[in-house]
C-alpha positions as CSV (number, residue, x, y, z in Angstrom):
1,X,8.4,-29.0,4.2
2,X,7.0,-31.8,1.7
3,X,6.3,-29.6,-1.3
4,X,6.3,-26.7,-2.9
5,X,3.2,-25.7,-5.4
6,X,2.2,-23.1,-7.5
7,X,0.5,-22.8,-11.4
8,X,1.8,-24.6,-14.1
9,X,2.9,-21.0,-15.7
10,X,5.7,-20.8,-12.9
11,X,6.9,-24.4,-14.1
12,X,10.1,-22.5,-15.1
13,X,10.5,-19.9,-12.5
14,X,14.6,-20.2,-11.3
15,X,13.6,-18.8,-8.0
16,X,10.8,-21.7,-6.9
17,X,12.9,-24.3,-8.6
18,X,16.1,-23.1,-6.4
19,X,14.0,-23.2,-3.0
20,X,12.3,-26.5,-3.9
21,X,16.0,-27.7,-4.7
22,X,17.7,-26.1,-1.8
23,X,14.7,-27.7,0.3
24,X,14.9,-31.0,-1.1
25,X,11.6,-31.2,-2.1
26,X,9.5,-31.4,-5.1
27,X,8.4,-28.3,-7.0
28,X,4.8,-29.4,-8.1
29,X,3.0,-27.1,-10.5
30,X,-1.5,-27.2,-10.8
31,X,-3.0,-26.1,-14.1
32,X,-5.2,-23.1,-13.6
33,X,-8.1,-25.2,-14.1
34,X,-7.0,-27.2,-11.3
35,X,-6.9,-24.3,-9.0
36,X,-10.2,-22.7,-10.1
37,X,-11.9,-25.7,-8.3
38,X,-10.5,-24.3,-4.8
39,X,-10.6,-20.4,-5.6
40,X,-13.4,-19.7,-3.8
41,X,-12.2,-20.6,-0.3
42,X,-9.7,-17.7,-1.0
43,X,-9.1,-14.3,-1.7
44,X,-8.3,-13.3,-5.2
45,X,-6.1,-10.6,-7.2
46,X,-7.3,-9.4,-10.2
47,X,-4.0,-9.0,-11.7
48,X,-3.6,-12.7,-10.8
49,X,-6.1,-13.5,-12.6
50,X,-5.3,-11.7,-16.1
51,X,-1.9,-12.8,-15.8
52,X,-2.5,-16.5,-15.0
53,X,-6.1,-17.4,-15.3
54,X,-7.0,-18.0,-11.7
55,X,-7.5,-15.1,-9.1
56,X,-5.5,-16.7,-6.1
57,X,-2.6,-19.6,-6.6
58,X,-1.0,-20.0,-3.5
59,X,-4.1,-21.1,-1.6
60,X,-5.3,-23.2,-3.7
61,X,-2.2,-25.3,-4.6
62,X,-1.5,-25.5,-1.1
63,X,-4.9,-26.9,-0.5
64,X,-4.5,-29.1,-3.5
65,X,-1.3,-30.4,-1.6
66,X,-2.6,-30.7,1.4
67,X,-5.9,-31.8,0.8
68,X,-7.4,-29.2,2.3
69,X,-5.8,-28.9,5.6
70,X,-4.3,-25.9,5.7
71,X,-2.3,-24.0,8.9
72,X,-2.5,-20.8,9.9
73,X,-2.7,-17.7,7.6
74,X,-1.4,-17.0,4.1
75,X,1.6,-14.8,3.9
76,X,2.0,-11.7,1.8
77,X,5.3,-9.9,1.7
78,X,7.1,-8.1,-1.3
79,X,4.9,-9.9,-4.1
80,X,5.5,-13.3,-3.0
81,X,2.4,-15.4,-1.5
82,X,3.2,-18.0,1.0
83,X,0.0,-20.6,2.0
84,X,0.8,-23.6,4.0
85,X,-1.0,-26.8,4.8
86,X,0.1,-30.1,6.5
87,X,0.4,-33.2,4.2
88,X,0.5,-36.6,6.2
């Protein structure tokens, strides 16, 4: 694990910020502008979208971290997305 990413709104989220610490790796956070560029390869939430700005997050940030190479399929459990690319 290199990163952990997610919209600039969860900048402040205890949870990410203990995973990314407990990781040792950096919590990096993409303006919903940012991710609107890389929506479309993904599938979005409504609800995302009025509470954010952006219909999907994790997809896009990982994309954004990965540039574009992502692995396998995204994860949905309990209301947390998981997307994961590899970074070189």
């Amino acid at each position: 694990l290199k990163a952990i990413g997610s919209v600039t709104l969860k900048k402040g989220e205890p949870g990410l910020i203990q995973l990314a610490s407990c990781c040792r790796v950096p919590f990096k956070t993409f303006t919903a502008e940012a991710l609107r560029e890389f929506e479309h390869h993904f599938p979005g939430s409504g609800f995302v979208r009025k509470t954010v700005g952006v219909g999907s997050v994790s997809g896009p940030a990982a994309w954004l971290l990965s540039q574009g190479q992502l692995l396998g399929e995204t994860l949905r459990e309990q209301g947390v997305t998981i997307t994961l690319g590899v970074a070189h």
